[in-house]
C-alpha angles and dihedrals in degrees: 000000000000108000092226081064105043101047076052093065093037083063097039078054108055096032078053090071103029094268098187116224109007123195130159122193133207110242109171086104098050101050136329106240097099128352100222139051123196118200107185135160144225133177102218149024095259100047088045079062104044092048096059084043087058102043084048097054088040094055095044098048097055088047102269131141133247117209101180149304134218136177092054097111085065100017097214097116118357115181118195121205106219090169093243099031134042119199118202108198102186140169107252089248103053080041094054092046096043090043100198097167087074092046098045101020096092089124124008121209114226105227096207096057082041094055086050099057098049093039083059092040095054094038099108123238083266099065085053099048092053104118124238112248109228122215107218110191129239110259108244112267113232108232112215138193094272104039082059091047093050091049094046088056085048094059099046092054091055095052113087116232108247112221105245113261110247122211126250086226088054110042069055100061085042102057094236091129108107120251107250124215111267109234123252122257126239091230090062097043083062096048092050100063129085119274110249116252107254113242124244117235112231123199104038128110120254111217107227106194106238116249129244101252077059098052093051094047087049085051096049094038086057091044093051087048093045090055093044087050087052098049099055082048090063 
């Protein structure tokens, strides 16, 4: 497998489970027993693991060896032989103590300039034949005398006539103020209430005029006084 190619899927593969701190470095000019070394992190046991896991089935799947791994049995640091590659997964304590990146950094591939050339490299002769589309821009269009006036006429058309504002002088003079209520006065209001009930005076005596049968007895009763009176007299 190209090396370009491979050091591709061993990145795919970390980034694929949140490998911390990736760098790969060019060895061809340090020794010859492999082109490429791989420094990642993880921050447990279990994610050491899963990303050697990753980088194994990546490999496998696209056609690539797998010479050997060791460190899975404790995870904190885990290498995996790939022949031409060897990838170093590491906690970032055990990275920071053993310090690789000073013994095998003599020269770090960029990944993204990496990703760029293989992605060329694999682009079939029909990607490249695919013409450019041109954009051919429009010719100026000459504006004439008429063309302006038509568009004049057109824009007159779309603006709404405003009803002329009328003065409040002279809606006045005009009579086109409305007419208010005239308020009602405190003498009608008064009119207007309910007389109070009179009150009835308690305590005083009513005069009843007396009837005639009393008046005759009275009279007879005074005659019969008046001839008694006249008889002693005698």
């Amino acid at each position: 497998m190209d090396i370009k190619k491979l050091q591709t899927l061993v990145f795919d593969a970390l980034e694929d489970v949140k490998g911390q701190d990736i760098q790969v470095f060019d060895t061809t000019e340090i020794t010859s027993l492999f082109d490429r070394v791989c420094v990642v992190s993880g921050t447990s046991n279990r994610q050491t693991k899963a990303l050697a896991a990753s980088v194994r089935d990546k490999v496998k799947e696209n056609g690539g060896n797998i010479i050997g791994m060791e460190g899975e049995g404790t995870g904190e640091w885990v290498l995996v032989d790939l022949g031409d590659m060897v990838v170093h997964i590491m906690q970032p304590a055990i990275r920071a103590y053993y310090r690789l990146e000073e013994l095998w950094g003599g020269k770090e591939v960029k990944m993204g300039a990496a990703k760029r050339t293989t992605s060329k490299m694999t682009a079939g002769p029909l990607d490249e034949e695919k013409p450019k589309r041109s954009r051919s821009k429009a010719a100026p269009v000459e504006v004439t005398p008429d063309m302006m006036a038509t568009q004049t006429t057109l824009d007159d058309e779309k603006k709404p006539t405003r009803k002329p504002r009328v003065s409040k002088v002279a809606a006045e003079l005009a009579g086109d103020k409305p007419a208010r209520k005239p308020r009602a006065s405190a003498t009608s209001d008064a009119a207007v209430k309910k007389p109070r009930a009179a009150k009835i005076p308690t305590g005083g005596r009513i005069k009843v005029a007396a009837t005639k049968t009393a008046t005759a007895s009275s009279k007879e009763a005074a005659a019969k006084k008046a001839t008694t009176r006249r008889k002693t007299a005698e």
